[in-house]
C-alpha positions in Angstrom: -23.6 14.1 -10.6 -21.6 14.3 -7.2 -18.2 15.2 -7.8 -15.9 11.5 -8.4 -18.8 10.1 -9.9 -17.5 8.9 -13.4 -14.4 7.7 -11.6 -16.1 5.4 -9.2 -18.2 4.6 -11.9 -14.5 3.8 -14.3 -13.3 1.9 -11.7 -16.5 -0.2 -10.9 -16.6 -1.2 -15.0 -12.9 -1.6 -15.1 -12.6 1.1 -17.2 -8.7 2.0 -17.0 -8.6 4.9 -19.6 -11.6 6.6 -18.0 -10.5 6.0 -14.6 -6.9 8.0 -15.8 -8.5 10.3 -17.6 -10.7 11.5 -14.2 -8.1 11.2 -11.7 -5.8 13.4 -14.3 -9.0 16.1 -14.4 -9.1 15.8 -11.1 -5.7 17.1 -10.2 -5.6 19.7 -13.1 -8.6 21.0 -11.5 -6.3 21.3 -8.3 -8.1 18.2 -6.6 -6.4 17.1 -2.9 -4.8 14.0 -4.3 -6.0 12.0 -0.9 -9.7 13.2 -1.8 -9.4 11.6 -5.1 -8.2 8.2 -3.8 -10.6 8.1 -0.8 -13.7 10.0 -2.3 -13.1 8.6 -6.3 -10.5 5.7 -6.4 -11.0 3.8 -3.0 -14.8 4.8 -2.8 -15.3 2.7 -6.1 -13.5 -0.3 -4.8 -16.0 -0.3 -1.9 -18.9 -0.8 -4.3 -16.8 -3.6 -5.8 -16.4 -5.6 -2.8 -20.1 -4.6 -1.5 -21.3 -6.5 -5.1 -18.4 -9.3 -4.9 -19.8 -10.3 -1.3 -23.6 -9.8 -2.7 -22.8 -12.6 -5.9 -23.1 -9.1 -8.0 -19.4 -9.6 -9.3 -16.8 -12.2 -9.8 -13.5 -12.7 -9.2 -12.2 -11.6 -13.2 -14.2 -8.3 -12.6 -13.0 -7.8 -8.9 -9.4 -8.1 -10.4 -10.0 -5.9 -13.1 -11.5 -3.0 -11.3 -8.5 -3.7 -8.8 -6.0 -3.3 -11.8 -7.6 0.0 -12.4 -7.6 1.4 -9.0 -3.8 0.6 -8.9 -3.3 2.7 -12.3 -5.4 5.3 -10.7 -2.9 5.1 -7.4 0.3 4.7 -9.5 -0.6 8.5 -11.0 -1.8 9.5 -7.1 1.5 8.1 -5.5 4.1 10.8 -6.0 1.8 13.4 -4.6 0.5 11.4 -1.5 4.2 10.6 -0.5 4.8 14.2 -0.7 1.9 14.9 2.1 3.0 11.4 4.1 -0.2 10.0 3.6 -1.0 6.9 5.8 -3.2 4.3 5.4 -6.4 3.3 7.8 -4.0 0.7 9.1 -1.4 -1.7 8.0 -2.8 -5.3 7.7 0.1 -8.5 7.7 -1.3 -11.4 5.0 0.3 -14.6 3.7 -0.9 -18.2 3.1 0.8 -20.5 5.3 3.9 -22.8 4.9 3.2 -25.8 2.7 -0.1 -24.4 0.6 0.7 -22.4 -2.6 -3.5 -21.4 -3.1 -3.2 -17.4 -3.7 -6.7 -16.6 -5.0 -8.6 -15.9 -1.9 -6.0 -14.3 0.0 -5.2 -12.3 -3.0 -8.6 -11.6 -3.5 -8.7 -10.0 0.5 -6.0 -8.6 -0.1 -6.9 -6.5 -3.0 -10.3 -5.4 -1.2 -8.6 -4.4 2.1 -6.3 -2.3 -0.1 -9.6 -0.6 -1.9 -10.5 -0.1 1.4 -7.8 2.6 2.1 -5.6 0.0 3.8 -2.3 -0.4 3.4 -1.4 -4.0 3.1 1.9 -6.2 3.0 1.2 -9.1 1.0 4.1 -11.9 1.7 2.9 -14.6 -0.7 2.3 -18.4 -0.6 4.3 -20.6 1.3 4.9 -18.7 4.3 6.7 -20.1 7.1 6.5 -18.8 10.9 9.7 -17.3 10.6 8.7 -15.3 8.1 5.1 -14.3 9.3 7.0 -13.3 12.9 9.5 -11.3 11.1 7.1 -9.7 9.3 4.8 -8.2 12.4 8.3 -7.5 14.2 9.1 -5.4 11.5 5.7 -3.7 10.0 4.3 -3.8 13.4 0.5 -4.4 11.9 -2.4 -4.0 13.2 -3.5 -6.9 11.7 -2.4 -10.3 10.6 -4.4 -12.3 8.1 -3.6 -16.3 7.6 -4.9 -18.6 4.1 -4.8 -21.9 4.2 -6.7 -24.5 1.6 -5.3 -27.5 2.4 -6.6 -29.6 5.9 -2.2 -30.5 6.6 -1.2 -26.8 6.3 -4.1 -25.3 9.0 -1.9 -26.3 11.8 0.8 -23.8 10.7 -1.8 -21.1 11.8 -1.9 -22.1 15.2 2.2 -22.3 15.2 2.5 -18.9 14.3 0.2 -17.5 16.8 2.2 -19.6 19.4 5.2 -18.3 18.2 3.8 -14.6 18.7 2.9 -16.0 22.4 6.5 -16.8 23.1 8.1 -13.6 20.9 5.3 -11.3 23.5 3.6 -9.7 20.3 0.5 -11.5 20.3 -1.5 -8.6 21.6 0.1 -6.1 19.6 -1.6 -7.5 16.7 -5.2 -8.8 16.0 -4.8 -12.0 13.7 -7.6 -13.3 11.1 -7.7 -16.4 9.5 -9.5 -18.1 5.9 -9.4 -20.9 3.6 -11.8 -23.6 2.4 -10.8 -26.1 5.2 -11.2 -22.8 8.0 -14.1 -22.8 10.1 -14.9 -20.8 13.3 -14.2 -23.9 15.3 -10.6 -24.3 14.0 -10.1 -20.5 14.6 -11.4 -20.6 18.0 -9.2 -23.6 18.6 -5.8 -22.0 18.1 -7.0 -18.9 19.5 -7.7 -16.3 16.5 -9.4 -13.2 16.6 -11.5 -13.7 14.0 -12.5 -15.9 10.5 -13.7 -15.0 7.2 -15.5 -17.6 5.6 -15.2 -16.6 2.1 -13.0 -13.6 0.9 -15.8 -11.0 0.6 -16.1 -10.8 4.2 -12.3 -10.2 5.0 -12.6 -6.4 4.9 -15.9 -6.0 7.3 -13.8 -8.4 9.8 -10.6 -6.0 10.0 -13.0 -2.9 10.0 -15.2 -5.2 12.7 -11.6 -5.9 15.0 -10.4 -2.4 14.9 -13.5 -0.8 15.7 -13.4 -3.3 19.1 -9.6 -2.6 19.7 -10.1 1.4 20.0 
């Protein structure tokens, strides 16, 4: 049995007292705490998204084993912030002014995060202000945009004018998703990418920085 195998496994199951049991073995063994979230924690949240995109797991599962890794991280956190860990990179994401639908985006965000991404969630309801403020501030690499609803979609297309006139459009790639998204719309108000269902968020961020280096 390779070495984080029962805690990938814990995590996978949404197994939370396993899953603290392991990663408390781990350290008393004198584990490097970022080789037990990247090799155990994060490596197990990979499998989850690989089956959530593949129709192998659903959305109560995906936030279960999610709920785990973050008990997992919560015991991790103290000794990671003492060797200034960093994440792969910082991704923006928010569903747009007017539409209050969290699942997906929450759902994106939560796999970016397995992913060994660090991740800003700002909520529902969004406006531009508050998308702007938030890339001026966190300086992302990325910026991720939900929308449901066909009368909130436009608000995408205002915020990435708005990075045009701020100048910090191409300091940061910017994704977009929802049920009413399609590659058309995206292309329209000139994204960098779309994800047509949540599942496929992650391999688009890994797809846009890979091109950006």
């Amino acid at each position: 049995m390779a070495k984080y195998d029962a805690l990938k496994q814990a995590v996978l199951t949404g197994d939370e007292s396993t899953a603290v049991a392991e990663v408390q073995k781990a350290l008393a063994a004198k584990a490097d705490p970022g080789d037990v979230l990247n090799n155990g924690l994060i490596a197990g949240m990979e499998v989850v998204g690989k089956k959530f995109r593949a129709g192998e797991m659903f959305l109560p599962e995906v936030l279960l084993s999610a709920e785990v890794m973050h008990k997992g991280i919560d015991i991790l956190n103290p000794l990671l912030s003492k060797a200034g860990r960093k994440g792969i990179a910082t991704v923006v994401i928010g569903t747009v002014e007017g539409d209050i639908h969290d699942i997906g985006k929450k759902i994106v965000a939560l796999l970016l995060e397995g992913n060994g991404y660090n991740v800003i969630d700002l909520g529902v309801d969004v406006k531009v202000g508050k998308f702007i403020e938030a890339v001026e501030k966190n300086k992302p690499q990325v910026l991720g945009m939900s929308a449901l609803l066909t009368t909130t979609m436009p608000y995408m297309g205002v915020v990435i004018k708005t990075l045009k006139e701020k100048k910090i459009r191409d300091k940061v790639k910017v994704i977009v998703g929802g049920a009413s998204v399609n590659a058309e719309f995206a292309k329209s108000i000139g994204a960098d990418g779309y994800a047509v269902e949540a599942g496929t968020g992650v391999e688009l961020v890994k797809k846009l920085l890979a091109a950006k280096k």
